[in-house]
C-alpha positions as CSV (number, residue, x, y, z in Angstrom):
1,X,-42.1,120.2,200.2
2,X,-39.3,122.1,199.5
3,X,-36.7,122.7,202.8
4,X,-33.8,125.2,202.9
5,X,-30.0,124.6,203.9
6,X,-28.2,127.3,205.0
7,X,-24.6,127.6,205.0
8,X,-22.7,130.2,206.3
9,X,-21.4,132.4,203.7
10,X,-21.7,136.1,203.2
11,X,-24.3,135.7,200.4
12,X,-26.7,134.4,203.2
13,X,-27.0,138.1,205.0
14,X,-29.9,138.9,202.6
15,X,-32.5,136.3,203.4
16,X,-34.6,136.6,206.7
17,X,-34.4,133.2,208.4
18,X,-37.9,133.5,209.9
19,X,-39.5,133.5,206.5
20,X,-37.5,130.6,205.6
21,X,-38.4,128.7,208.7
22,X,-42.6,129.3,208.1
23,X,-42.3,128.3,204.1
24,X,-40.5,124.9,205.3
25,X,-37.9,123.3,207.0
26,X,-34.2,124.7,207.2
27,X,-31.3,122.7,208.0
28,X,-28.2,124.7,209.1
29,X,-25.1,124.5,209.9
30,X,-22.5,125.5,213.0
31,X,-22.9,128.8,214.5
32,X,-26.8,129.5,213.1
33,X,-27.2,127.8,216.6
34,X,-26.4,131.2,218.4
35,X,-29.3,133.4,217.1
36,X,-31.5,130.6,215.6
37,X,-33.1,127.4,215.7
38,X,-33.5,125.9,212.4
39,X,-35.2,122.8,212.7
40,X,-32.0,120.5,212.3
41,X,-28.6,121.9,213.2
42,X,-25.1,120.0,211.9
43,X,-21.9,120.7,213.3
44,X,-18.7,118.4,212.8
45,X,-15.9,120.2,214.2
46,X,-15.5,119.1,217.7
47,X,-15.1,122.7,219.5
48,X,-18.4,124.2,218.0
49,X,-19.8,121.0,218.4
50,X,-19.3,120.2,222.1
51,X,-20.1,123.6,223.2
52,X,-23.7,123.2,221.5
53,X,-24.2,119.9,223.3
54,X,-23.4,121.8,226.6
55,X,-25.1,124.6,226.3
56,X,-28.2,122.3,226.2
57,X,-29.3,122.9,222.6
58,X,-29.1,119.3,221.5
59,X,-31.7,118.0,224.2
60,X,-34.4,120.5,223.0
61,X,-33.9,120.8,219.1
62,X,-32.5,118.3,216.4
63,X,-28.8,117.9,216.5
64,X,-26.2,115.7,214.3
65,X,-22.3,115.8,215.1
66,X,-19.5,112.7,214.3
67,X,-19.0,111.7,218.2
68,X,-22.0,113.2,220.2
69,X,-21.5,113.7,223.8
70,X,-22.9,111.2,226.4
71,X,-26.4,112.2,227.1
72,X,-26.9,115.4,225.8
73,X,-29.0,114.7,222.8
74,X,-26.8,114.7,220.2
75,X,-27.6,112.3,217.2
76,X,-24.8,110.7,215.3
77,X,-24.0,111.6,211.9
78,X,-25.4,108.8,209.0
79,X,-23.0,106.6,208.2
80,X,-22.8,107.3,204.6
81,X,-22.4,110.7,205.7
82,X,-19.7,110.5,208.6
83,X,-16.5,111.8,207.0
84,X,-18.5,114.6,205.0
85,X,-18.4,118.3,206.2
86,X,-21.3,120.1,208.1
87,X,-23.0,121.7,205.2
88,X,-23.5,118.6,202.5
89,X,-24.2,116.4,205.5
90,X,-27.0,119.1,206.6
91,X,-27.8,118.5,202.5
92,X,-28.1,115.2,202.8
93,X,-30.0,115.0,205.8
94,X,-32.7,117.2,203.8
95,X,-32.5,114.7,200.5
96,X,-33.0,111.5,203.2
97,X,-36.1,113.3,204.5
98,X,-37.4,113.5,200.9
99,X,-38.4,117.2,200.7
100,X,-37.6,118.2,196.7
101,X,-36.8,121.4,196.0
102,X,-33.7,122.0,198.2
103,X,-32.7,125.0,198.4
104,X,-28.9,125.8,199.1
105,X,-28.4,129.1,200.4
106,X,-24.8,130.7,201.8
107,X,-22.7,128.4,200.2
108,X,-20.8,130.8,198.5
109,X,-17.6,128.4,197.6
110,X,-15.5,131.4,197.3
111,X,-13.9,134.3,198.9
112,X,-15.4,137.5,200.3
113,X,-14.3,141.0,199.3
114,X,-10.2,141.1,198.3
115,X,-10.0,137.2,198.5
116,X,-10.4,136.8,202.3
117,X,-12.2,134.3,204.3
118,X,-16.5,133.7,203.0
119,X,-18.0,133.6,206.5
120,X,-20.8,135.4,208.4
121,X,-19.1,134.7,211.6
122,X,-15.3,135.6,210.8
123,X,-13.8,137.1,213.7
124,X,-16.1,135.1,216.3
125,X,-15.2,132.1,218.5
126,X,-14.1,128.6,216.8
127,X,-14.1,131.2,213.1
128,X,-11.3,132.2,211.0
129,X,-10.4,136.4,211.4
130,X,-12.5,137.8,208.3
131,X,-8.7,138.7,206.5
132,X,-7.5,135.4,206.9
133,X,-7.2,133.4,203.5
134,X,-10.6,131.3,202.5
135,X,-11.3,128.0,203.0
136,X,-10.2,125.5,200.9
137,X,-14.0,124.2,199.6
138,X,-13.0,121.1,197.2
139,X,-14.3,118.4,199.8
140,X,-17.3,120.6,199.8
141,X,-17.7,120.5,196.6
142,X,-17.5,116.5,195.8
143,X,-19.7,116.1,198.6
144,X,-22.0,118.1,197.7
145,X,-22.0,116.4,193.8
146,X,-22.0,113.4,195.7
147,X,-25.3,113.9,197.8
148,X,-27.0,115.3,194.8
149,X,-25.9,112.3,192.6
150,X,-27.4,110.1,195.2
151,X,-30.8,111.7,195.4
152,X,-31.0,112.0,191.5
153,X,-35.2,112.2,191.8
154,X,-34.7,115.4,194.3
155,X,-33.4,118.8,192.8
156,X,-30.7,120.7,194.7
157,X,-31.0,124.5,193.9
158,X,-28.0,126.3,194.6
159,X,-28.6,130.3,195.3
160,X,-26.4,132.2,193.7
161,X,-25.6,136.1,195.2
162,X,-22.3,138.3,195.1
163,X,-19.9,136.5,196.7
164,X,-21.1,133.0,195.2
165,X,-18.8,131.4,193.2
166,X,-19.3,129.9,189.8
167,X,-18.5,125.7,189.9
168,X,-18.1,123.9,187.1
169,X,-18.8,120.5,189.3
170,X,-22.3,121.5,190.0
171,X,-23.1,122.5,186.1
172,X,-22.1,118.5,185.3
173,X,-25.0,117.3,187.8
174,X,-27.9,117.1,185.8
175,X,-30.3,117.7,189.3
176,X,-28.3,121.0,190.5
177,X,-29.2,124.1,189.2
178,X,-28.4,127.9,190.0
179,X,-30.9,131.3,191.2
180,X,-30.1,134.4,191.4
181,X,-30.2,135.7,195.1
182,X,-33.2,138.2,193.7
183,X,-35.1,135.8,192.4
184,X,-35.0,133.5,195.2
185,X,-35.5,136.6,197.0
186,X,-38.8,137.4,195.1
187,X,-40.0,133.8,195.8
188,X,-39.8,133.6,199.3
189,X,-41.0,136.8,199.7
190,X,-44.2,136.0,197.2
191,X,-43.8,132.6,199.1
192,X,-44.8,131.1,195.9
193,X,-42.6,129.2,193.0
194,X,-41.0,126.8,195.7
């Protein structure tokens, strides 16, 4: 079955979660948290993360963090996983529950409009302002090469829209391909071709 990540950049705005969520699962990342529940949440920054444990989301849904709070529900991160970022250990997570194709959605690798920071929830609490610089996404990137060359059976399908940027990495993995934003679009609209 095929199963959706969803990172946080800009590309993501064009793709209704709640069609995602009834085609399969949908692992996400951080802030999703505030107007979603995807059925497995990652967060590894300590702020985000402890406020989701105390707001109570972690003892009703699926939640992974590096150091979860005394009983709130919080799961620990995989081992293999610990030191990776929230995104490729929300990839991983979907590779370790076997669902082939994954689909990687928002994770744009690149700045937004006039080089400034790639994320749906610039300018919101524990977020960069949206005209600070981007993120710096190399670790990103060799984790995410990493996870894929792990789960070499499984195919990682990276969705490509405006603001996604071209990586050479990903091209050299054999099991990662790229589709264009309207064609993933007309798929899980269709909800056929997954």
């Amino acid at each position: 079955m095929a199963a959706f990540v969803l990172g946080n950049g800009v590309s993501r705005n064009t793709v209704d979660f709640d069609i995602l969520i009834r085609l399969g699962p949908v692992y996400g990342c951080n802030a999703l948290y505030r107007t979603h529940t995807p059925t497995v949440l990652v967060a590894t920054d300590r702020p985000i993360s402890e406020m989701i444990q105390e707001s109570g989301y972690s003892k009703k849904n699926k939640f992974y963090t590096r150091r979860p709070l005394k009983n709130l529900g919080g799961m620990s991160v995989p081992q293999p996983y610990f030191g990776f970022s929230s995104g490729p250990i929300a990839a991983a997570l979907a590779a370790e529950d076997r669902h082939t194709p994954i689909y990687l959605v928002g994770f744009d690798m690149g700045p937004a409009k006039h080089g400034r920071f790639n994320n749906i929830y610039a300018d919101t609490e524990f977020y960069k302002k949206t005209e600070d610089h981007p993120t710096y996404t190399g670790n990103w990137i060799k984790q995410l090469c990493t996870v894929a060359k792990k789960f070499k059976d499984q195919t990682f399908i990276r969705v490509h829209g405006r603001t996604t940027a071209d990586v050479a990495d990903f091209d050299a993995v054999p099991n990662f391909q790229k589709l264009d934003i309207e064609e993933f679009l007309a798929r899980i609209n269709k909800a056929k071709g997954l």
